[in-house]
KOLKELO-282211 format. One record per atom (N, C-alpha, C): residue in one letter; x, z, y. Coordinates in steps of 0.1 Angstrom, whole numbers, plus 5000, padded with zeros to 4 digits. Layout:
AXZY;...
***
This chain:
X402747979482;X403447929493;X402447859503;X402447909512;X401547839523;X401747699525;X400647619531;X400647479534;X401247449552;X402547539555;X403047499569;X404047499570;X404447499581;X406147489582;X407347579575;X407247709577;X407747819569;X407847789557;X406447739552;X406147699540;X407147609529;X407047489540;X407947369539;X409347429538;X409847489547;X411047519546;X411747619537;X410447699528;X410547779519;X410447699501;X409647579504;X410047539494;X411247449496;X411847439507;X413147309505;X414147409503;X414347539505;X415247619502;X415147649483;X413947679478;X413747699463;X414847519459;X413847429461;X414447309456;X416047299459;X416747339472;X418247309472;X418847419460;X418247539461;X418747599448;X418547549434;X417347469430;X417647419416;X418547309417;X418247219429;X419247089425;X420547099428;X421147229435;X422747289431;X423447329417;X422347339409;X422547379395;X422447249389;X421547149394;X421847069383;X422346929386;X422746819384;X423346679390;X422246579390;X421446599399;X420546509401;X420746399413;X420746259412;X421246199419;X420146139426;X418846219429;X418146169436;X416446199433;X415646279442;X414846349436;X413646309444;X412146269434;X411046229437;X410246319435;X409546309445;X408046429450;X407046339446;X406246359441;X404646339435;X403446439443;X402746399450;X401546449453;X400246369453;X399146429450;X397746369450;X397646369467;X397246219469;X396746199483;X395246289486;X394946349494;X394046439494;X393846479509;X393446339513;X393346339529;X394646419540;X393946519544;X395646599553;X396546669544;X395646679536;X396746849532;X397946809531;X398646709521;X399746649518;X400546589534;X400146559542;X400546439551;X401746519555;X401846669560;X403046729568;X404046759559;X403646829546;X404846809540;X405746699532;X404246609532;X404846439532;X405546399537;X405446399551;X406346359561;X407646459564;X407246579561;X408646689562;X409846669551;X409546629539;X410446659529;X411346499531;X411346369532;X412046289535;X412646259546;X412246349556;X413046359569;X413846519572;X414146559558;X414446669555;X416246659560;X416946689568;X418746679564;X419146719556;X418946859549;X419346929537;X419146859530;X418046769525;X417646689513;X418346549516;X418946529521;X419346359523;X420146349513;X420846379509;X421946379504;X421046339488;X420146449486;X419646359469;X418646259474;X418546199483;X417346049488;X416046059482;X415646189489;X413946219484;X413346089491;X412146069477;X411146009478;X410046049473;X408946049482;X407446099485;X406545989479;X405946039467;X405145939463;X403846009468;X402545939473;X401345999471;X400545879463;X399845999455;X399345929446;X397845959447;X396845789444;X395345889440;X395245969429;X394146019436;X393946109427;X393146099415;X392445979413;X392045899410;X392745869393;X393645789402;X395145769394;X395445889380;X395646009385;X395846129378;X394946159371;X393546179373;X392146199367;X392146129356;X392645959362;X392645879342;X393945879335;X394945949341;X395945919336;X395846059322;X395446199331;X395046279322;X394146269306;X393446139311;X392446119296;X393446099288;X394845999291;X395446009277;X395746119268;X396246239270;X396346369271;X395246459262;X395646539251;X394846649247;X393746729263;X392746749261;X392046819272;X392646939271;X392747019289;X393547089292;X392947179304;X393047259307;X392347329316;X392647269330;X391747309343;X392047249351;X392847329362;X393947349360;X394147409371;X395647339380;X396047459393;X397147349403;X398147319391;X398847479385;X399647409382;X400047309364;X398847319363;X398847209352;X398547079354;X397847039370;X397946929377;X399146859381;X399646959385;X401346939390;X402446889377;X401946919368;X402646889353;X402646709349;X400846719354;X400546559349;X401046519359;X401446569373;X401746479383;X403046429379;X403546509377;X405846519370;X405646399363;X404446449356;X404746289341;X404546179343;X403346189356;X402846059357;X404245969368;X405046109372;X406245979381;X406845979371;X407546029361;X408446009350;X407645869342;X406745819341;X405945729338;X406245599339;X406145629351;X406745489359;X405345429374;X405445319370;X404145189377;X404145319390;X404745289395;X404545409412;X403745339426;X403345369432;X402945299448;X404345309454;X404145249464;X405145279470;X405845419484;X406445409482;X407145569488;X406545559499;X405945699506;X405445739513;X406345729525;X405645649534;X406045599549;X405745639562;X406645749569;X405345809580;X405645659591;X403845639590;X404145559600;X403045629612;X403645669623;X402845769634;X401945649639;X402545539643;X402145419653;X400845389647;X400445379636;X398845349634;X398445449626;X398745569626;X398245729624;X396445709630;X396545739645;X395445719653;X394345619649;X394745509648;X394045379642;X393145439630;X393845459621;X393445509609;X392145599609;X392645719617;X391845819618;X390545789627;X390945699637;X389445629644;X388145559633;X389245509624;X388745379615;X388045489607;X388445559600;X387845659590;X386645749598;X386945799611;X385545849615;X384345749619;X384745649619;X383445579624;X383045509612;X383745479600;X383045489584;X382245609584;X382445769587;X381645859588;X380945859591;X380645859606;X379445769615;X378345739609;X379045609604;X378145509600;X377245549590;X378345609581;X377645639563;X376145769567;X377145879577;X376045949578;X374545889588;X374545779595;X373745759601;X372645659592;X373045599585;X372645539570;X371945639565;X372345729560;X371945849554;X370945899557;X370945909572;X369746039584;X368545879582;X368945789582;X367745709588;X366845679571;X367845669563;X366945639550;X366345779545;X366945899550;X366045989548;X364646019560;X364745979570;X363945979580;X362545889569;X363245779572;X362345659561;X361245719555;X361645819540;X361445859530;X360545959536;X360346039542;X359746139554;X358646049556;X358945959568;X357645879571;X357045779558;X357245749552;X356745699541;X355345789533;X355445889535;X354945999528;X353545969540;X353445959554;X352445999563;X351945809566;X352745709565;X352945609569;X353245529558;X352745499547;X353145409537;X353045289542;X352145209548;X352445019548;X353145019560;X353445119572;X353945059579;X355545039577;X356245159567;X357145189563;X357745049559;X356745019550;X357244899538;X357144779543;X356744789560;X356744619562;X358744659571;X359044769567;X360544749576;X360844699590;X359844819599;X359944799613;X361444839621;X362044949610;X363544959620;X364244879606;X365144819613;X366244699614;X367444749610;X368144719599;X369444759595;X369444869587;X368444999580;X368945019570;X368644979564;X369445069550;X369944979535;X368445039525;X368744969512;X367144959507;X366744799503;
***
C-alpha cells in the first residue's frame, strides 16, 4: 500500500470493512514516529469522517520505545510486519504518549528548529574534521586552539 493519499484512503476502506464485522467501540493506531513518513497519514486517519464514529486515536510512538519493548520478547526476525505486531502489543500494553495532535501552527517552527540542529551538528562535524586534517601538517598550532567554538 503506498505511503499517499489513495493509499490512506485504501487503507480506511480495508479498516471500515474489518470494523463492520466486528463491535469495536473505538479504534487506536500505533505507529513508530519516524520523522515524515507517519505525519500524513497521522493526521489523515483522525480527521477521517468514515472513522469518527469508532474515535480513532493516533498514537506515535518512539521507536526507541519499541526497540526495548521487543527485548522482553523471544528474538524474532526483523521485519515491517512483525514490527507492526509489537507495535499492537505495545498499545494493548498500556503506558501510551499522548494521542497524536496535528498541530499545523508550530509545524514550521519545528522544522526550522530541527534544520538548524542540522546546521549546527554538521558544521561541528566539517570543522573537527578540518581540525584533524591540519593537525597532521600543523601540530602545536592546532593544539593551542586558534578557532573558537569547536568541541574537543
Amino acid at each position: 500500500m503506498p505511503n499517499n493519499l489513495p493509499g490512506a484512503g485504501e487503507l480506511e476502506n480495508r479498516l471500515l470493512a474489518v470494523l463492520s464485522t466486528q463491535l469495536f467501540e473505538h479504534v487506536r493506531f500505533g505507529m513508530e514516529a519516524t520523522q515524515n513518513y507517519g505525519f500524513h497519514l497521522a493526521e489523515y486517519l483522525p480527521s477521517s469522517d468514515r472513522l469518527s464514529a469508532r474515535r480513532p486515536l493516533v498514537y506515535l510512538i518512539n521507536a526507541k520505545y519499541i526497540k526495548d519493548f521487543k527485548k522482553a520478547f523471544p528474538e524474532r526476525d526483523k521485519t515491517d510486519l512483525i514490527d507492526s505486531q509489537f507495535i499492537a502489543e505495545y498499545l494493548r500494553f498500556g503506558k501510551l504518549p499522548h494521542p497524536f495532535e496535528a498541530n499545523n501552527r508550530y509545524l514550521p517552527l519545528q522544522r526550522l528548529v530541527r534544520y538548524r540542529y542540522h546546521l549546527v551538528k554538521n558544521t561541528e562535524r566539517e570543522t573537527n574534521f578540518f581540525l584533524a586534517n591540519l593537525f597532521l601538517k600543523f601540530p602545536g598550532w592546532v593544539q593551542r586552539r586558534p578557532i573558537y567554538g569547536c568541541s574537543k
